[in-house]
C-alpha positions in Angstrom: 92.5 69.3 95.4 90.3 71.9 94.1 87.3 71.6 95.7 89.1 71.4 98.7 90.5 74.8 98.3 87.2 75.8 97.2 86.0 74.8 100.4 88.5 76.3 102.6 88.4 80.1 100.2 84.3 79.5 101.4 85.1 79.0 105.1 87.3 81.9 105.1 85.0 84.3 103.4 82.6 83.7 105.6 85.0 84.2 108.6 86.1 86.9 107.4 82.8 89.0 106.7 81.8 87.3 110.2 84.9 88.7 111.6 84.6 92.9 109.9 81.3 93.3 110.1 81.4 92.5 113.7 84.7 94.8 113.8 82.7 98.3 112.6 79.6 97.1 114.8 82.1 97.3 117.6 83.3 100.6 116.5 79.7 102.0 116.5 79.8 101.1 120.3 82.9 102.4 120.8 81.9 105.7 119.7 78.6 105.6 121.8 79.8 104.2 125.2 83.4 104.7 125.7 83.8 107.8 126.3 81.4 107.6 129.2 83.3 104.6 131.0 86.8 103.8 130.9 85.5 99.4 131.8 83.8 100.1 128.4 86.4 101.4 126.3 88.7 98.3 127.9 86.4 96.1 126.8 86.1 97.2 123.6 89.6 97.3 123.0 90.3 94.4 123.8 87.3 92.9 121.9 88.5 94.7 118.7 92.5 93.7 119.0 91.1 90.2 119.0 88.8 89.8 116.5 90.8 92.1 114.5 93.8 90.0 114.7 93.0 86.8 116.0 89.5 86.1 113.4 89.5 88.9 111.3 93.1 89.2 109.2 94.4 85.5 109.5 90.5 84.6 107.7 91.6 86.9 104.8 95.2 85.8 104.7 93.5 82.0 104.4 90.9 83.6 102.0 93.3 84.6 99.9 95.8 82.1 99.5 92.6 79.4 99.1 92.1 81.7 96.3 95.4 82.1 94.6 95.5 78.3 95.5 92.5 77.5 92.9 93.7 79.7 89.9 96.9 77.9 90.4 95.5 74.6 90.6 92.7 76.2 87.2 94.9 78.7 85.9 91.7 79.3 82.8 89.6 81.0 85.6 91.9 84.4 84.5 90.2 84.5 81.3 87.2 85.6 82.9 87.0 88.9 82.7 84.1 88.2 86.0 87.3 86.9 88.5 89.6 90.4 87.5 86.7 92.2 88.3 86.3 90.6 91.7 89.9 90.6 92.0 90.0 94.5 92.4 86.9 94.4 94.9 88.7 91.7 96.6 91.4 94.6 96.8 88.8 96.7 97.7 87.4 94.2 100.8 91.3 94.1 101.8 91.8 97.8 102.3 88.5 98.1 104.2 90.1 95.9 106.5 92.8 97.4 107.3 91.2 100.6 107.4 89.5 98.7 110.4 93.0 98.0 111.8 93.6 101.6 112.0 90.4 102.6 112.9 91.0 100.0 116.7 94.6 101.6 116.9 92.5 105.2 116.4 89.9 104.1 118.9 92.2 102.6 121.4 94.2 105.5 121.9 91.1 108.1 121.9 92.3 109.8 119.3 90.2 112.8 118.0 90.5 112.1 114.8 88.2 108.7 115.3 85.3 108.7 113.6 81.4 108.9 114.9 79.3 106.8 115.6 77.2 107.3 112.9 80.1 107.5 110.5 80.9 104.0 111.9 77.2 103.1 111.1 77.9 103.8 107.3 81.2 102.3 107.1 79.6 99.0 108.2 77.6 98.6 105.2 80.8 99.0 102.8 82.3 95.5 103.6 78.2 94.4 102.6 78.4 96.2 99.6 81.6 94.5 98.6 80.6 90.8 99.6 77.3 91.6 97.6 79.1 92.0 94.9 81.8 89.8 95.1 79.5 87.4 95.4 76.9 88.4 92.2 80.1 88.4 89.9 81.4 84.7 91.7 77.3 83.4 91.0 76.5 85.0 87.9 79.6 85.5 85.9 78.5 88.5 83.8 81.6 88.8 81.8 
């Protein structure tokens, strides 16, 4: 039963990065070409309520309980000190996207207070920087 929550926690990662990465990228467009056309900023509402909450939120929800599935099924995997460390950038990964949620509800109502374009360009590369690390700690265990 493990390995096939270890499967499913996989296939839900990777949805899930699939799913916020594409989320900012869409936010970088947003900020470029909707203000220009009101057919682009429909689009790209719609495109973000989607993958927002139709790919991006139910991956994490399966993400996470795949993951609280396999410490319950191996409850030794919380000595590691390397799975409470990912643990709080998994927290980390989680706020980001939510942030995103507000960010689409920000964007969709052209609010001023949404951010560039090139502010969206930086934000992209946080959810990398988290899955780059999540991933180091889940490879190479340093603790």
């Amino acid at each position: 039963m493990y390995l096939w929550c270890k499967w499913l926690h996989i296939i839900a990662v990777i949805s899930w990065m699939a799913g916020i990465l594409y989320l900012f990228r869409l936010f970088v467009n947003h900020a470029t070409y909707a203000k220009t056309s009101q057919d682009n900023h429909n689009l790209l509402v719609l495109m973000e309520y989607r993958l927002f909450r139709y790919i991006a939120v139910p991956a994490m929800i399966v993400a996470w309980l795949a993951g609280i599935s396999m410490v319950a099924l191996q409850p030794g995997l919380l000595n590691g000190e390397w799975l409470l460390l990912k643990l709080l950038f998994v927290f980390c990964l989680t706020g980001v996207t939510m942030y995103a949620g507000g960010l689409a509800l920000q964007y969709r109502d052209k609010s001023p207070l949404a951010p560039s374009a090139l502010k969206m360009r930086y934000w992209n590369e946080v959810p990398t920087v988290l899955m780059m690390i999540i991933v180091w700690l889940v490879i190479f265990k340093p603790f």
